[in-house]
N, C-alpha and C positions, 0 to 999 in steps of 0.2 A: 850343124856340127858344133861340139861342145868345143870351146878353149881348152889346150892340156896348159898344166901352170906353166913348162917352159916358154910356150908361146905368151902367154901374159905379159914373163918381164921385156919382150922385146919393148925396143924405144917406141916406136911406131905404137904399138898397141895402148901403150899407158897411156901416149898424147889423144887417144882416141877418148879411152878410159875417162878422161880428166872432162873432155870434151861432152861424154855423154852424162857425168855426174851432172855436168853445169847444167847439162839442159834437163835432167829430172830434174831438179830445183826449180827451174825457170816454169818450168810443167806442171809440176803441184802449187807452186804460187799463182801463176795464173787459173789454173782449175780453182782454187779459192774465191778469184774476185767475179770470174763469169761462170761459174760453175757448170764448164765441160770440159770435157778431157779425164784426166787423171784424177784420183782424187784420195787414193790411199796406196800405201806401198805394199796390199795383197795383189793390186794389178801386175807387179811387178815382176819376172823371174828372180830369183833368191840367189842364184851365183851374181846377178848384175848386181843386186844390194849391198851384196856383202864384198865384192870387187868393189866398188863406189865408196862403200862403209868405210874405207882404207885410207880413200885420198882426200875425202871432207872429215873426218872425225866424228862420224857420228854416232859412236860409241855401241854400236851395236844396236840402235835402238827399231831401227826398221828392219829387221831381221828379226828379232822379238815381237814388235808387230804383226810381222806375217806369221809369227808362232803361235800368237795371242786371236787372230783370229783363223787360224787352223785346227787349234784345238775347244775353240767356244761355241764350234755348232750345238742345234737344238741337245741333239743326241751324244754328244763328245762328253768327254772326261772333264767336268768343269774345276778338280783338281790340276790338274796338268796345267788349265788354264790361268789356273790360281797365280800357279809357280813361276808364270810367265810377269804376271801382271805384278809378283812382288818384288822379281829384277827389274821389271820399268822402273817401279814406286821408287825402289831404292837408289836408280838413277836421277833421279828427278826431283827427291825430296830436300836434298842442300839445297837446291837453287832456288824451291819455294822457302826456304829456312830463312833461305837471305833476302829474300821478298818481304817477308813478315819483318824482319827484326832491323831491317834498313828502310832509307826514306824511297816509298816507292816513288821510280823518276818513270819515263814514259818505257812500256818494255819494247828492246830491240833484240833482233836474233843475235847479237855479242853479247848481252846482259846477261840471258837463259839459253843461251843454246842448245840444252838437251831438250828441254821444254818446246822450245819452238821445231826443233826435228818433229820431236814427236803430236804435236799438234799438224805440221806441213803433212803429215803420213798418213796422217787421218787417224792419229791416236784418239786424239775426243770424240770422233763421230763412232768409233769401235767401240768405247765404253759406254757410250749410250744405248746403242743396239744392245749390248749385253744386258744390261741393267732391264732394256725393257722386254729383251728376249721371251720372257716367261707372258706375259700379256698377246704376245704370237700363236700360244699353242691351242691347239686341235683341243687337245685332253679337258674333261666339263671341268676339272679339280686343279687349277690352276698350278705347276709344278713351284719348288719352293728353290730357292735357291739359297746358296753358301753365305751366311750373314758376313764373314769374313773378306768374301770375295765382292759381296756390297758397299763395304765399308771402303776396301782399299779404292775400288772406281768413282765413289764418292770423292773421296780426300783427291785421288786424284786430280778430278775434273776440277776441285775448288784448287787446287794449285795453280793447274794450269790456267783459270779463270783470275787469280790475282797477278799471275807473272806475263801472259799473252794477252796485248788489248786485241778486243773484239771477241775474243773466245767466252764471255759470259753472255756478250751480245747478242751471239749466233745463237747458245741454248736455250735466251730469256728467247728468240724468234721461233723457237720448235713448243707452241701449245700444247700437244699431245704429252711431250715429258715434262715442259712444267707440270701438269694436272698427276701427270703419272708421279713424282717425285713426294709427293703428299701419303699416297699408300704407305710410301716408305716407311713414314714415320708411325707408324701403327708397330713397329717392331723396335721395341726398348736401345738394344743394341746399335742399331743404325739409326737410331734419333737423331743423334748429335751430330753426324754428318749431315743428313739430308734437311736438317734445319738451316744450318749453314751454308749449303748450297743454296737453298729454297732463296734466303734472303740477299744472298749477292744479286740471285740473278734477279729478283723483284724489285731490285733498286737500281738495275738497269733498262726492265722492258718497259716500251714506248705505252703499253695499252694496260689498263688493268686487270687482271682477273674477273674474272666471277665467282664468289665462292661457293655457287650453289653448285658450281660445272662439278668442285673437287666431288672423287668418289665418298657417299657416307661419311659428310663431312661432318655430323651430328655424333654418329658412332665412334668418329675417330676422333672429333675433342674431349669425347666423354672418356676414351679410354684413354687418355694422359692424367698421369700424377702430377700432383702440383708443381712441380719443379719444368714438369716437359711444358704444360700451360704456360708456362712463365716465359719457358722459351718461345713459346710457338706464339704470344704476343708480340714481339718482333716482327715476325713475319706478317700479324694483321695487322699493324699498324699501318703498310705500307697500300693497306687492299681498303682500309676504310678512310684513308684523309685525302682529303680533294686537293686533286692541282696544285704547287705554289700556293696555299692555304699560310702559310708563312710568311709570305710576301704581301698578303691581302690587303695592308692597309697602304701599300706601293700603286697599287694598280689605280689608273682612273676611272672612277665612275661611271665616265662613257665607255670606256674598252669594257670594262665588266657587265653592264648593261648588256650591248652589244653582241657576246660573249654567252650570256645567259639564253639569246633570243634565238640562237647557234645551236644553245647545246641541250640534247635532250633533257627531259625531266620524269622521275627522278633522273638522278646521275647515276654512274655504277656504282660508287663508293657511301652513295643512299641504300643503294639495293643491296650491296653487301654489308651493310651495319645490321640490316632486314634480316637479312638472312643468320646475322651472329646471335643476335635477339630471339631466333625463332628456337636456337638450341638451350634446350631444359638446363638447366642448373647453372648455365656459362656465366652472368653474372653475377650469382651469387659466390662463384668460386676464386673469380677475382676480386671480391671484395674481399673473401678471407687472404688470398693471396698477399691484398695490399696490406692488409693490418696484422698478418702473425706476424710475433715476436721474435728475435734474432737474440743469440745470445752478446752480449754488452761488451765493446770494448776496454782494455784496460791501461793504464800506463800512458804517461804524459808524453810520447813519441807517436801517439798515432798517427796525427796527423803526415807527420812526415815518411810513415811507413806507408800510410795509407797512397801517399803521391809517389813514393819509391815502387809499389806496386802499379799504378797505372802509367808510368811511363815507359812500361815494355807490354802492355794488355794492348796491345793493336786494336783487337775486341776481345770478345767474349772468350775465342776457341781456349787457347791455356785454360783461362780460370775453368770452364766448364770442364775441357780436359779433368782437370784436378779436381774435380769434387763428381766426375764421375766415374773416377777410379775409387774415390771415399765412396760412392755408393755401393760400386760391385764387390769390393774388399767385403762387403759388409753382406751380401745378397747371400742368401739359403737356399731361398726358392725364386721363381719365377714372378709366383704373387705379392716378393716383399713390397712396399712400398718405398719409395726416394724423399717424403716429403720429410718434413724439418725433423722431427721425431728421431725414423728411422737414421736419417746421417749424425744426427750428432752421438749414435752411438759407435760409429765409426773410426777405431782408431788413426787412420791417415785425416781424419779432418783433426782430431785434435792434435795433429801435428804439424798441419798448414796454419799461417799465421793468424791471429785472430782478424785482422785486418780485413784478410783477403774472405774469409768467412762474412762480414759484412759488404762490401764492396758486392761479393756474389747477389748478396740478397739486395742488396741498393741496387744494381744495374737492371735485375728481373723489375722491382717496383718500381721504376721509371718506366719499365713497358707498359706496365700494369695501370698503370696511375695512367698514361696515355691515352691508349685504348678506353678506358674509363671518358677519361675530357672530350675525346674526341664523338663518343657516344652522345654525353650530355649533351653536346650542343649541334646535335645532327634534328632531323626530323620526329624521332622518336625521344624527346629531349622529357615528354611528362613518363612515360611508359619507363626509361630509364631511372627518373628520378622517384619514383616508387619505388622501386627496387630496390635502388642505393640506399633510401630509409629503413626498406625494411630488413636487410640484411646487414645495417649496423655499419654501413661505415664511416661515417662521420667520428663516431663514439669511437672506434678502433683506431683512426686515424689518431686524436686527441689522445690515445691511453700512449701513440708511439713517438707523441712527440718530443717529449723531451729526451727518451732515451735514445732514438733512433734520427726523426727528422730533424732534429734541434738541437745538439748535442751540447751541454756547457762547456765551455774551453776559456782558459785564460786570452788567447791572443783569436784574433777572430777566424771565424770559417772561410773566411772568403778567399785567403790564404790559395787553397787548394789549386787557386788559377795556375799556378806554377810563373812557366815564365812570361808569358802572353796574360796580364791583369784583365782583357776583353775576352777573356776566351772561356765559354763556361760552357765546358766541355768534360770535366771529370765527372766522374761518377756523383760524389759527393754534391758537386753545385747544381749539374741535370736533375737529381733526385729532388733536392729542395725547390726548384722551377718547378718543373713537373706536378709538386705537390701545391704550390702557391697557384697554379692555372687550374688546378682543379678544384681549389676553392673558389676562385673566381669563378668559373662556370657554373658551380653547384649553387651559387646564393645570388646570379643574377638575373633579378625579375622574375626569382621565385619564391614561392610561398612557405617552400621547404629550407631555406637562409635559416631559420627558427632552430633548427637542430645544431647548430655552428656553438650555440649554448647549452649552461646547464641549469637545473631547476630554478636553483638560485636566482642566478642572473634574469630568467623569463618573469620570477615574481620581482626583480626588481623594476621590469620593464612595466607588467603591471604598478606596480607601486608609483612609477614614474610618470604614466598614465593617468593615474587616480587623482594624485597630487596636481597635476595640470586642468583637472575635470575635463579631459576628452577620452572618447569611446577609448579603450584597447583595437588595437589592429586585428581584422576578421583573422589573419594567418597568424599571428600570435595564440587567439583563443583555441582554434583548430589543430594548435603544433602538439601530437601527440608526446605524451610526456617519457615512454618507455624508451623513444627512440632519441633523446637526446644524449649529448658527453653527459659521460660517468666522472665524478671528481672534482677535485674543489674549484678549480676552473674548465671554463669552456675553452672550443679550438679559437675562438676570434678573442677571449680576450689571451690565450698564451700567444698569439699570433702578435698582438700589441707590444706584446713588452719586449718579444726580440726585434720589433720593430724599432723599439725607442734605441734599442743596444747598436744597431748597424752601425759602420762609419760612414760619413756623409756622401759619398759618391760611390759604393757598395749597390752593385747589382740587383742587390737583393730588395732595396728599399724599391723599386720599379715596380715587382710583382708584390711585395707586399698590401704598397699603396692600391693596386691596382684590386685585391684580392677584399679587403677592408672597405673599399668603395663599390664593390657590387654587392655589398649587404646593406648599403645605404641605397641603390637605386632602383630607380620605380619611383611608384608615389611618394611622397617627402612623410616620414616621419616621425614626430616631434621627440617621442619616446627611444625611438631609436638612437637620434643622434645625439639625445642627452645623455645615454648611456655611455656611447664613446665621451663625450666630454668631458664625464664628471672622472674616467682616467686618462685626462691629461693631453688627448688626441690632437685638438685646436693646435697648443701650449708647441708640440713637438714639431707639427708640420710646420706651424710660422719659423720658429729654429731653423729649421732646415732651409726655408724658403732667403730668410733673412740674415740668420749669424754663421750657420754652418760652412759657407764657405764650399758649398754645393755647387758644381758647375754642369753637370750633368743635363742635356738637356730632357731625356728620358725620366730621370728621376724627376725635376722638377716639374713639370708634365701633371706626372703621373697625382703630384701633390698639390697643383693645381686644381686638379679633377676631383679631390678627396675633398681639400678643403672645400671648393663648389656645394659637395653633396652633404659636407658636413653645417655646412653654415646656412644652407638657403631658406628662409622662412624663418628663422629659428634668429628670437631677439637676444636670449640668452647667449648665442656662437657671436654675434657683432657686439655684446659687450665687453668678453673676454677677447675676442680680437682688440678692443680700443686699451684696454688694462695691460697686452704685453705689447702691442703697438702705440707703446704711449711717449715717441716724443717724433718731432719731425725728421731726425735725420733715421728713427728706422720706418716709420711709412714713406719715405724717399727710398728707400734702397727697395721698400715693398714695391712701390709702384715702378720701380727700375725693372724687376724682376720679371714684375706682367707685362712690362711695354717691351720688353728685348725679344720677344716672340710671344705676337695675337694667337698665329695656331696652337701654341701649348696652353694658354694662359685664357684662351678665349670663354670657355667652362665657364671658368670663376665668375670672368667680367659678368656674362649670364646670368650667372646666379644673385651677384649682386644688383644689377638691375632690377630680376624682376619682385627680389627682396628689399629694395627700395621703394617699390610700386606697392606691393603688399601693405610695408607700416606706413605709407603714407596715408592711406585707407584705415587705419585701426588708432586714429589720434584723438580716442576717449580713453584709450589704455595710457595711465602715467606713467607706468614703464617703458612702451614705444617711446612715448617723446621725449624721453628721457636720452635713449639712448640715439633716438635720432638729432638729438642738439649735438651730445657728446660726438658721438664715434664719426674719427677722421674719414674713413674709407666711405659711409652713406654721404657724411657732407660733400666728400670729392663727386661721387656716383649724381647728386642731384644737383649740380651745376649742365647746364643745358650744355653748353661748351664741348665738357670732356665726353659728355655722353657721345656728338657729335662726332669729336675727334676719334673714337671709336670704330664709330659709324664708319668713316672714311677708311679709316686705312682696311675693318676687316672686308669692305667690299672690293679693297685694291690688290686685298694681296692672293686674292683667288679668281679663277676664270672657268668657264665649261672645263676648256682644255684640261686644263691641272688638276681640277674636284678631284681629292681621294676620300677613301673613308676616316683619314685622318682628319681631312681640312674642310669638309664639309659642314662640322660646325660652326666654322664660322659664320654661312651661310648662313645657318640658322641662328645662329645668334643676334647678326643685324636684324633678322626678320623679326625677333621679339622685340629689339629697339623697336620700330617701326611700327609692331604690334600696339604695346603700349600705346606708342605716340597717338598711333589711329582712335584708340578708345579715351583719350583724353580731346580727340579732335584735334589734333597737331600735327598730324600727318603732312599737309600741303608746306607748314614751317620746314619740316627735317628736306620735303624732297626737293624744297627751293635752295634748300643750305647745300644740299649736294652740288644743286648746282650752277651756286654761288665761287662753291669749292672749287670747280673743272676753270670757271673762267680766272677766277685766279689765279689758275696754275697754267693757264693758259692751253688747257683742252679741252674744249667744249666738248659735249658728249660723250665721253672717255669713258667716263665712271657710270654713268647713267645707262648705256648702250651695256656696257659691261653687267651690272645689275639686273636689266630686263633679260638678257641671255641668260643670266644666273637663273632667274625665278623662272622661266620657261623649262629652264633643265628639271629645278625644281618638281616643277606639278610631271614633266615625263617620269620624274623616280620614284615622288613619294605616292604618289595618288594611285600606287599599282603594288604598295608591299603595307601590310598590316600593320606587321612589325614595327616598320620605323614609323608608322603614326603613331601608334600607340604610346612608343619611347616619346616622339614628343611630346603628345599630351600630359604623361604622369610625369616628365622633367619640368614642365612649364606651368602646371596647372592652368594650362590655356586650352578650352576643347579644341579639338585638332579642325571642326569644322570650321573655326574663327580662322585658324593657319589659313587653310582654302581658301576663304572668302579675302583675307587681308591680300592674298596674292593675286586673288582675280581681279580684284581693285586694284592693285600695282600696275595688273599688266593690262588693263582696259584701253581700247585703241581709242577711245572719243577724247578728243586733245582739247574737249571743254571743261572735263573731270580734273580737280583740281588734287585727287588722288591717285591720278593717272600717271607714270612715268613717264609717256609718249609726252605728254604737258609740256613736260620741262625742259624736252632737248629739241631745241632750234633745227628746223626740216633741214636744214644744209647740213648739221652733222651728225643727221640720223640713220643709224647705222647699224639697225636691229634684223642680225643673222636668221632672217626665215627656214633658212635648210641647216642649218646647225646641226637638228636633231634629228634631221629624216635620213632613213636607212636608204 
């Protein structure tokens, strides 16, 4: 029997009323966490709702609900539906306003309340069934639904996904519509939403895709114009970089080890690079991506326009909003295209600020440049960098640097941090990273670095060659000439001179250095680094190291490593070291610099070792001796003493436990000391100093026990990856089979071997970890 309203307002009935809202609520919250029971408000009868609707305020929103899904069967009026879905939308959409444009704090049902009604109702699970309604039906010709009515369920579910935790968690857990949500974007109209969704929820689910599952996923990158590719880089980003790939040089070399032995091979994020590669024309389109031109800033406030702009861009949606209203303002037909062309004839773009017109195209070419890096340094690292050559983008890069990567300004770029100076995080400082890690990856330890130039400069390299009377480098002669920078200079040396311009603890010097140094590594050569010399490169980095006033330990690092690569072998780099390091209180502050931290500084020490070892070998040359009487840094390097001192502390300040891919050089570092030592026959000297060392500090075995663990971890890491032999051997010019052999002698268990480790630590405090390593 139905309630008549008098009966309602009795006393008695409401306290029931009151009674039975509470426990719907308690009833769909719990349906949430064990999912049974209840689970949306069409279970519900529709007088109870809207009686309840009354006493909790829920604004009508579960009554619309039940509207919303009464009138969206297969066969229904999906108008009707519409109309439902754009009284939700307009209930719901302040409270996502205020999501976006406030500091999101943790969401509670008081923060969004209409939000959260309408998610306890089973509003999101109802906009999903909608959306994928059409993938349900019978009919061969798959039915089409309201572009309109797509968009609003989209925007929706991304509301509710920013303002209700766990609501993007729950979508990124349903596979079927992840994959589904991809179709979407095949329809110009509903891009911009289903991108946006696509990428919340990718950056909360636990596994990663596969991109070969997406439907015709070839078909449907090929049918995006430049601008939707741009977008839909975002979203690969997150499907081709591995794990905490960020973190990588945090992790220990035993956990990652470990870890690798775990995890299958390839990885997913291998198979999906695979799979991006396999599609025709994909990067050739983000090379043009990366290098069109943008039209130019003007007026001496940009910058501060530019940061005035990004601190209300939450992300992307606004700006895209706004230059995809300058697209359709501008649309005829169906076929037009969005890319650069067609918008700038657009009069709503020429009336958004010029600023926000670059910012758009910077945020896109930091996806772009990404996806790019991330490629290069994956498994298909040659296949990709043919590519890269031959579709020019080095040279495009180079044609956009000064107007676009590089911009001249009276007060500097780096500015842009706002108010957090650590935080490079705008558009402007990401875009420059972005672009300096892609240089680094493009020119390390490969043959293609050569394109980084232009003509010029490659005949100067020859020239520099000639002059020295040694061969030209095989990748130099081989560097095709069509495919380098166009203009009067090359990308490495425009790259230099805003090098010199940073100010001394500017972020930027980190990746520059870092970008400048993997066109010097590999094999050492002589031409190469006389080319940086002869502009100034030595002259800049000691500054830095010495007078700048540099505290940084990232940067100083990085400029350890540089100079390393720039000085080693090379008698010319240790004379103009002694020419601007020419009195003792500034090779005191040098040597301060390297001794305040082995792991930043350990590189260098390397280098100058094994470049002491070199010219003592070459003393028919007058200029060797010359400069080996002179220069302070060789005379400090061939005192037995400091070499030792070395010795000690980098084997102390590392263990199995801690090796990362940071500090594993040290490891090898000492192993070249020791190297050395062995081919001079001095080996039993250094291992006896060790462990003269331990009983003066009164711990026997300490360091010795420590070491032998070390070089046991050793041969478990290297003796099983190509790569990092190879790296050693072209760093050290030591064949890598000499590595092996020096450390099988270190670790030889006959305690008569006087190059044996075991030798030298007293049986009582021998202490050498046999299960260390065993899984």
């Amino acid at each position: 029997m139905m309630a008549t309203p008098v009966g309602l307002d009795a006393p008695c009935l409401r306290g029931k009323l009151r009674k039975c809202s509470s426990n719907i609520v308690t009833k769909f919250s719990t349906s949430k966490v064990t999912g049974r029971g209840f689970s949306r408000g069409t279970q519900l009868p529709a007088g109870l709702l809207q009686e309840s609707d009354k006493h909790n305020k829920w604004y009508g929103i579960p009554v619309l609900l039940q509207k919303l899904y009464d009138s969206s069967h297969p066969n229904s009026d999906l108008l009707q539906a519409h109309s439902f879905l754009k009284i939700l939308s307009s209930r719901l959409s302040f409270e996502a306003m205020t999501c976006v444009t406030e500091d999101r704090k943790t969401a509670q049902e008081s923060t969004f309340p209409n939000m959260y009604t309408f998610d306890l109702f089973g509003g999101v699970d109802l906009l999903v069934e909608i959306l994928m309604r059409p993938t349900l039906s019978m009919q061969k010709k798959t039915p089409k639904m309201n572009e309109d009515l797509v968009k609003d369920c989209l925007s929706v579910l991304y509301n509710c996904g920013i303002c209700i935790e766990g609501v993007t968690k729950n979508l990124a857990a349903r596979d079927d519509f992840v994959l589904f949500l991809f179709t979407l974007m095949t329809n110009k109209k509903t891009f911009l939403q289903t991108a946006t969704l696509i990428e919340d929820i990718l950056g909360v689910k636990k596994e990663m895709i596969p991109l070969e599952g997406i439907p015709n996923l070839s078909g449907l990158v090929q049918s995006f114009d430049q601008q939707q590719l741009a977008n839909f880089c975002r979203i690969l980003s997150v499907t081709i970089s591995e794990p905490d790939a960020g973190n990588d040089d945090k992790h220990t070399l035993l956990a990652k080890n470990a870890h690798q032995k775990k995890t299958a091979s390839p990885s997913r994020a291998e198979i999906n690079q695979v799979t991006l590669l396999s599609i025709p024309g994909f990067i050739e389109r983000l090379c043009k991506l990366a290098t069109r031109k943008v039209s130019e800033a003007t007026g001496l406030n940009f910058l501060q326009e530019l940061e005035d702009w990004y601190t209300w861009l939450d992300n992307a949606l606004v700006l895209d909003a706004l230059m995809q209203m300058a697209t359709e303002e501008t649309e005829q037909s169906s076929t037009e295209s969005s890319d650069e062309s067609s918008l700038a004839t657009s009069p709503l773009r020429h009336r958004l600020p010029q600023s926000m017109k670059i910012v758009h195209e910077i945020m896109y070419k930091v996806e772009v440049l990404y996806v790019l890096c991330v490629l290069l340094m994956g498994r298909q690292r040659n296949q990709v960098h043919k590519m890269l050559a031959e579709f020019r983008l080095i040279p495009g890069l180079n044609n956009l640097f000064d107007k676009l990567i590089w911009r001249k300004y009276t007060s500097s770029n780096h500015v842009v941090h706002g108010q957090n100076e650590n935080c490079d995080c705008s558009p402007e400082i990401s875009f420059k990273i972005q672009f300096l890690r892609l240089l680094q990856s493009f020119s390390d330890h490969h043959e293609n670095k050569y394109l980084l130039l232009n003509s010029q400069e490659l005949n100067e390299l020859s020239a520099i060659s000639m002059k020295a009377n040694i061969p030209e480098v095989e990748a130099l002669v081989n560097t095709d000439r069509s495919l380098v920078c166009d203009g009067k200079k090359g990308l490495l040396t425009r790259l230099l001179a805003v090098m010199k311009r940073e100010p001394p603890d500017s972020s930027f010097r980190f990746w520059q250095a870092r970008a400048v140094e993997s066109f010097l590594r590999g094999a050492t050569s002589y031409a190469d680094q006389m080319f940086l010399l002869k502009r100034g490169l030595l002259e800049h980095i000691l500054f830095c190291i010495i007078d700048s006033g540099c505290t940084s330990r990232d940067v100083l690092q990085s400029y350890f490593d540089l100079l390393g690569e720039l000085m080693k072998f090379n008698i010319d780099a240790f004379k103009r070291f002694n020419k601007y390091v020419n009195t003792p209180e500034k090779f005191q502050a040098f040597l301060t610099q390297i001794n305040s931290s082995l792991v930043d500084s350990n590189m260098l020490v390397r280098c100058i070792v094994l470049s002491l070892d070199r010219f003592e070998s070459q003393t028919e040359d007058v200029k060797v001796v010359e400069v080996l009487s002179e220069c302070s840094l060789l005379s400090y390097m061939a005192r037995v003493e400091n070499r030792l001192s070395f010795l000690f502390r980098l084997i102390n300040i590392i263990n199995v436990q801690t090796l990362t891919q940071e500090n594993v050089s040290c490891l090898n570092t000492s192993l070249v000391i020791l190297m050395l030592a062995r081919r001079k026959a001095k080996l039993p000297f250094y291992l006896n100093a060790l462990r003269e060392k331990e009983y003066a500090e009164k711990y026997p075995g300490c360091m010795l026990n420590n070491f032998h663990n070390l070089l046991r971890f050793w041969q478990h890491h290297y003796l099983n990856k190509d790569k990092d032999s190879t790296c050693l051997e072209n760093s050290s010019c030591i064949p890598f089979s000499y590595w092996k052999e020096t450390v099988s002698v270190l670790l030889g268990l006959d305690r008569t071997s006087l190059c044996a480790i075991v030798r030298y630590i007293d049986e009582p405090f021998e202490d050498l970890d046999r299960d260390l390593l065993e899984d």
